[in-house]
Structures are given as C-alpha cells and as structure tokens.
C-alpha positions in Angstrom: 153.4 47.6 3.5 152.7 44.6 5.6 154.6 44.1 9.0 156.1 41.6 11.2 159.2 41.8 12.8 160.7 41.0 16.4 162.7 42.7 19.1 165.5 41.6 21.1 163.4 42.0 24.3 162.7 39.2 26.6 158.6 38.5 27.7 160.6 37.6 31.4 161.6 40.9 31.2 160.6 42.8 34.7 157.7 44.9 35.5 160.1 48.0 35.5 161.1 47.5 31.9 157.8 47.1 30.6 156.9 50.5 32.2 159.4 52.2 30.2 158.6 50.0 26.9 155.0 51.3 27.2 155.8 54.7 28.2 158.2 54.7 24.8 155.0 53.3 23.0 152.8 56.4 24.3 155.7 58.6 22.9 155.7 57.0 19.2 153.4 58.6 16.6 150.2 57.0 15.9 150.0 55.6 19.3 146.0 55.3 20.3 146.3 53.1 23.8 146.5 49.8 25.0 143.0 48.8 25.5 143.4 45.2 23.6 147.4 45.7 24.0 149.5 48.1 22.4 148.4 49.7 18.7 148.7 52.2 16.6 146.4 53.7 14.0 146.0 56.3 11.3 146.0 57.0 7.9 147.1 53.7 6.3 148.6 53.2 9.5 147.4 49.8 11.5 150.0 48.1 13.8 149.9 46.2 17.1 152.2 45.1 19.5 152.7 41.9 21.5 154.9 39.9 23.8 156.1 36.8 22.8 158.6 33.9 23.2 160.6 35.2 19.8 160.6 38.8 21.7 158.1 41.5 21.2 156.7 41.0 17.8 155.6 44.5 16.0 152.8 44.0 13.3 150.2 45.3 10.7 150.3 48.0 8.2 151.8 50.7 7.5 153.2 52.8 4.1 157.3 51.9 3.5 158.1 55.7 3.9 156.7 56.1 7.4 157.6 53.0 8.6 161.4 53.2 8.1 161.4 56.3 10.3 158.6 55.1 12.8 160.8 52.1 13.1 164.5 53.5 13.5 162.8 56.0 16.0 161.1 53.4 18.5 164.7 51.2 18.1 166.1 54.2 19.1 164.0 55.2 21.9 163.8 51.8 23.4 167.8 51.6 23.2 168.2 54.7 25.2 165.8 53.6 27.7 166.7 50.1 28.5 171.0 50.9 28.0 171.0 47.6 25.2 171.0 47.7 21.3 167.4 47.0 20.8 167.1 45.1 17.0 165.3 41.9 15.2 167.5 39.0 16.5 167.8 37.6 13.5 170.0 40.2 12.4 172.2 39.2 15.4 170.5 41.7 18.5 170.9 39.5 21.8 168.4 39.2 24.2 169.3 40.5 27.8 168.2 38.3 30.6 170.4 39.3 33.5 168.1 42.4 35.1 169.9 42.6 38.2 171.7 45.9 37.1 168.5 47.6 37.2 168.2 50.4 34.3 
C-alpha cells in the first residue's frame, strides 16, 4: 500500500518537541535510524519521515494491515507526548503554534 499523509505538527515547532517526536519514532516498530532523516524498513515495509510546511509528511510503503495499527499507534504516542490530538489536518487536526506552555 502506498503512503502519504500529514500531521498536524508545525516544522516551527521547538527543539524540545522534536526530541520527543524522534524519541516516539525510535519507539515505533520498524524504526532503523535517522541517518538520511527518519525511516522505517522491513518486510514490505519502506516509509520515511519529513518536516514540511503542510506538517510532517509520513511516506512509502507499507501492507494495509500493518499500517492501520502502525499508524493509530504513532497518532497515539505522539498525542500523549505533546498533550494535542495529533491527526492529518485535512480531517480537521489543528496545528499548535503557541509553545509557551512548554509540554
């Protein structure tokens, strides 16, 4: 299954809350560093991640039965760690861009 979808989190994000984004990407199954940026590989499994002006943008392969899990897991995760709903903003997720309440 081919993937492409965005988060609701800001690249003017702080340094802070990318610490915790990457230590949530260590966490996730798959996860084989950040040499070239964040990825994930294995069996039929090929994904990347990336920060850009639409939000972080998740993409590459993987089979429709993992994915769905891998997916609510990490949206999970990365809700719990930065205290927002973390979802595709085109599904109506907002972006946060006040960090002064530090989380």
């Amino acid at each position: 299954m081919n993937i492409d979808v965005n988060l609701n989190i800001h690249y003017t994000a702080p340094d802070y809350v990318w610490d915790k984004i990457g230590k949530v990407y260590e966490s996730m199954p798959y996860w084989v560093g950040n040499d070239n940026g964040p990825c994930w590989k294995g069996e039929s499994v090929d994904l990347w991640a990336s920060v850009e002006p639409s939000g972080i943008q998740i993409a590459g392969e993987m089979p429709q039965d993992i994915w769905e899990e891998w997916y609510q897991n990490l949206k999970d995760k990365l809700t719990n760690v930065l205290g927002y709903d973390i979802g595709e903003p085109e599904d109506g997720f907002e972006f946060k861009y006040d960090w002064e309440n530090r989380i």
